[in-house]
TORDREN-850501 format. One line per field, with one value per residue (C-alpha): residue in one letter; y, z, x; residue number from 1. Coordinates in nm, 2 decimals. Example, Ala and Ser with C-alpha at 12.3 -4.5 7.8 and 13.67 -1.06 7.14 Angstrom:
resn <- A, S
north <- -0.45, -0.11
up <- 0.78, 0.71
east <- 1.23, 1.37
resi <- 1, 2
This chain:
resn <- X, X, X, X, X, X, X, X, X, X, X, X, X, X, X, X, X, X, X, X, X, X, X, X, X, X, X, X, X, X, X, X, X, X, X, X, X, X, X, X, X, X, X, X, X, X, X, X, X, X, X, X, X, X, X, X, X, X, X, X, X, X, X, X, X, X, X, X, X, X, X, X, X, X, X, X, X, X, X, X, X, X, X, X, X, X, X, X, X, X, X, X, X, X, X, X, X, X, X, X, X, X, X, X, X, X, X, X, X, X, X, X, X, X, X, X, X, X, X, X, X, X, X, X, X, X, X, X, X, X, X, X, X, X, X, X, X, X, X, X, X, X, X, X, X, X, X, X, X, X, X, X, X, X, X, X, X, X, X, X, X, X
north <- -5.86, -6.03, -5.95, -6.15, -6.12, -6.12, -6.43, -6.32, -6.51, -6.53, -6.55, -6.73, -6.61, -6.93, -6.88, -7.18, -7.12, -7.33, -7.22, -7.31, -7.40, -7.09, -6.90, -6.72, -6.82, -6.51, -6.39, -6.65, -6.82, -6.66, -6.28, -6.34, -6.45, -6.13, -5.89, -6.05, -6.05, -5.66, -5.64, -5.84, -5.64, -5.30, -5.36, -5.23, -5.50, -5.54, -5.66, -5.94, -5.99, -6.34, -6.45, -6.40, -6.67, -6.82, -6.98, -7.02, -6.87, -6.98, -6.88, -7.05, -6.79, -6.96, -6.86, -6.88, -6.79, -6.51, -6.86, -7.00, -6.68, -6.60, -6.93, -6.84, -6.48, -6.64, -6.92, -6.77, -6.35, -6.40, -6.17, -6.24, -6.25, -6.24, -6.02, -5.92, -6.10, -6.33, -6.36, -6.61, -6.52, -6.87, -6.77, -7.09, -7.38, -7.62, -7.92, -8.08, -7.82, -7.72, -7.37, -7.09, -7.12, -6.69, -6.78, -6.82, -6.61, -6.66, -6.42, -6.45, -6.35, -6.31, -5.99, -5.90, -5.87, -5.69, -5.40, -5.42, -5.31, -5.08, -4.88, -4.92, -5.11, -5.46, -5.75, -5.88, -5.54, -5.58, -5.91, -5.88, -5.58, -5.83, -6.07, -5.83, -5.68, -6.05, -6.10, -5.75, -5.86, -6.18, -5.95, -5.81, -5.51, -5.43, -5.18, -5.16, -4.76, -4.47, -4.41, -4.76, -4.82, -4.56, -4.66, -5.04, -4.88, -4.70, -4.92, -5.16, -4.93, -4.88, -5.22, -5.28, -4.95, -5.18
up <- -9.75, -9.68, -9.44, -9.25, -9.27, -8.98, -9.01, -8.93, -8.80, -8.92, -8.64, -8.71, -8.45, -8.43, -8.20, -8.13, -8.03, -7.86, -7.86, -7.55, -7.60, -7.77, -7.81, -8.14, -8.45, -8.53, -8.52, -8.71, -8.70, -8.99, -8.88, -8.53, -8.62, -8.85, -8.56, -8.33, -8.58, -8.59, -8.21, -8.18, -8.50, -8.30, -7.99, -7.92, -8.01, -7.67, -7.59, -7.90, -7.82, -7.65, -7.95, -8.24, -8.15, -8.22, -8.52, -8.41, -8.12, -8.01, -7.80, -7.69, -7.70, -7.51, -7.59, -7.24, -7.05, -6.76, -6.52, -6.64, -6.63, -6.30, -6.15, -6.31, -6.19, -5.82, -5.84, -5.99, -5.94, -5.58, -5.77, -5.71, -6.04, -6.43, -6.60, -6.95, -7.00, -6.83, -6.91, -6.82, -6.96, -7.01, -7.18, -7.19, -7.50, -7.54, -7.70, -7.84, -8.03, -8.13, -8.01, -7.79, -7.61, -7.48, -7.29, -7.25, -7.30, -7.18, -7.29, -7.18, -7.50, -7.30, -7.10, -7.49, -7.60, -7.31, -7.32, -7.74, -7.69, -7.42, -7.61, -7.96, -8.10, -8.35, -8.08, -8.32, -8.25, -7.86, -7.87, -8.05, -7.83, -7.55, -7.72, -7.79, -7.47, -7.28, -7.56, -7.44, -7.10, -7.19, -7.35, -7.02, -7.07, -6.75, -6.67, -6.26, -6.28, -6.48, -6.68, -6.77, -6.79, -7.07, -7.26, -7.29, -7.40, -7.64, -7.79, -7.75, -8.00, -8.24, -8.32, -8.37, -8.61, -8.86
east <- 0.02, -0.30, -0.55, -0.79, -1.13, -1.32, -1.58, -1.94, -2.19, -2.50, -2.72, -3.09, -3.41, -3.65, -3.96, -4.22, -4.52, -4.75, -5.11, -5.36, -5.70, -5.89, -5.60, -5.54, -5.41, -5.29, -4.94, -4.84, -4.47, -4.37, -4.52, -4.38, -4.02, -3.97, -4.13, -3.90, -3.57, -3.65, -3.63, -3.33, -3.16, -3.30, -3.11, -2.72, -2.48, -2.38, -2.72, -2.68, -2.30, -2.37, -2.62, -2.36, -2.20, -2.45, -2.60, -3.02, -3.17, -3.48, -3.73, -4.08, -4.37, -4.66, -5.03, -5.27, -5.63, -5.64, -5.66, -5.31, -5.13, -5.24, -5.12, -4.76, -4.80, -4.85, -4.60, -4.32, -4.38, -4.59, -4.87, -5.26, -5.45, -5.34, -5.07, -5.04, -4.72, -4.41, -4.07, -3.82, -3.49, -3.28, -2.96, -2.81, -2.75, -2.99, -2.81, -3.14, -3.26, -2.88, -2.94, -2.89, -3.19, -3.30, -3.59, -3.96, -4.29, -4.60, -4.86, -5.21, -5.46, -5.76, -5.60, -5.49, -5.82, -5.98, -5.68, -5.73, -6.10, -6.06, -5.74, -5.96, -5.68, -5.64, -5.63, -5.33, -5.13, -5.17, -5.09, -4.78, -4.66, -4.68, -4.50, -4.22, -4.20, -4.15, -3.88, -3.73, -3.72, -3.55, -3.27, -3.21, -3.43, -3.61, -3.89, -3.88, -3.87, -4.01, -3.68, -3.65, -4.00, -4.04, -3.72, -3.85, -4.13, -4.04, -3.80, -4.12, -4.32, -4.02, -3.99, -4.40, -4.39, -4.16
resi <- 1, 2, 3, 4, 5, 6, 7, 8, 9, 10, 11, 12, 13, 14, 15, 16, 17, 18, 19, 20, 21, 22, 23, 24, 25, 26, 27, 28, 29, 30, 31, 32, 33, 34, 35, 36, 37, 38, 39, 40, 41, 42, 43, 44, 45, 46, 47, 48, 49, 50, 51, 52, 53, 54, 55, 56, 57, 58, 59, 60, 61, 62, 63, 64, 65, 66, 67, 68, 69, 70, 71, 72, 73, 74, 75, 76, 77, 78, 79, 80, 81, 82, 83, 84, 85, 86, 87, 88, 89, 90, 91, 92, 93, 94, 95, 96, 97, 98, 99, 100, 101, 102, 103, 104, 105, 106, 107, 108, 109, 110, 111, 112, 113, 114, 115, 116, 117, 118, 119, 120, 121, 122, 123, 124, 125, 126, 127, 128, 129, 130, 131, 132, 133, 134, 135, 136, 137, 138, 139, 140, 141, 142, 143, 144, 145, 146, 147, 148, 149, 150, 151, 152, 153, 154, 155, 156, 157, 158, 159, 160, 161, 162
């Protein structure tokens, strides 16, 4: 008797990023795609569940000053000033790019390199953990108390250790 085997997906993680002006070149596409395939491969399946049905996932990663981040942290989170980082979880198709679009993160670089300097750490590093922790959010993680402020977190450090 024959049995079936269960078809997997192969599931793809594409991230654009679009870089304001003076913004780093540094993580590069290629660094931030694999940082971002370890967080997505480091979350419970039922987290991924609605992406492995999917072939490519994408998600915009956008680069910006202390001014543009704190418009967007006023319009869209009703906060005075800038912010380290915004998500805006999508979860939905996009037919033009022929995939399941997660979501958007913006990231401002200039609050990254003032908290680099202040914690003694690589401006790339602090960066990145921005970066991730935006793509957490747009996985549904949230961070709104202690308990699940310290489990993002240190999920959040898991994934930048490799």
């Amino acid at each position: 008797m024959k049995t079936k085997r269960k078809r997997t997906v192969s599931t793809r993680l594409a991230a654009q990023v679009v870089r304001r002006n003076g913004a780093p070149g540094k993580p590069t596409p290629a660094k931030l795609n694999r940082i971002l395939a370890l967080a997505l491969a480091a979350t419970p399946s039922s987290r991924r569940a609605i992406l492995e049905k999917h072939k490519l996932v994408a998600v915009d990663v956008l680069l910006v000053d202390d001014a543009e981040i704190a418009k967007l942290n006023h319009v869209h989170m009703k906060h005075a000033g800038p912010t380290d980082v915004l998500s805006f979880p999508m979860g939905e198709f996009d037919p033009e790019r022929k995939a399941f679009h997660l979501g958007e993160i913006v990231v401002s670089f200039e609050t990254a390199r003032r908290e680099a300097a202040a914690r003694g750490l690589p401006f790339t590093e602090e960066l990145t953990r921005y970066i991730v922790h935006g793509f957490l959010h747009c996985l549904g993680y949230e961070d709104g108390t202690a308990s699940k402020a310290k489990a993002m977190r240190d999920l959040q450090e898991r994934i930048l250790l490799g």
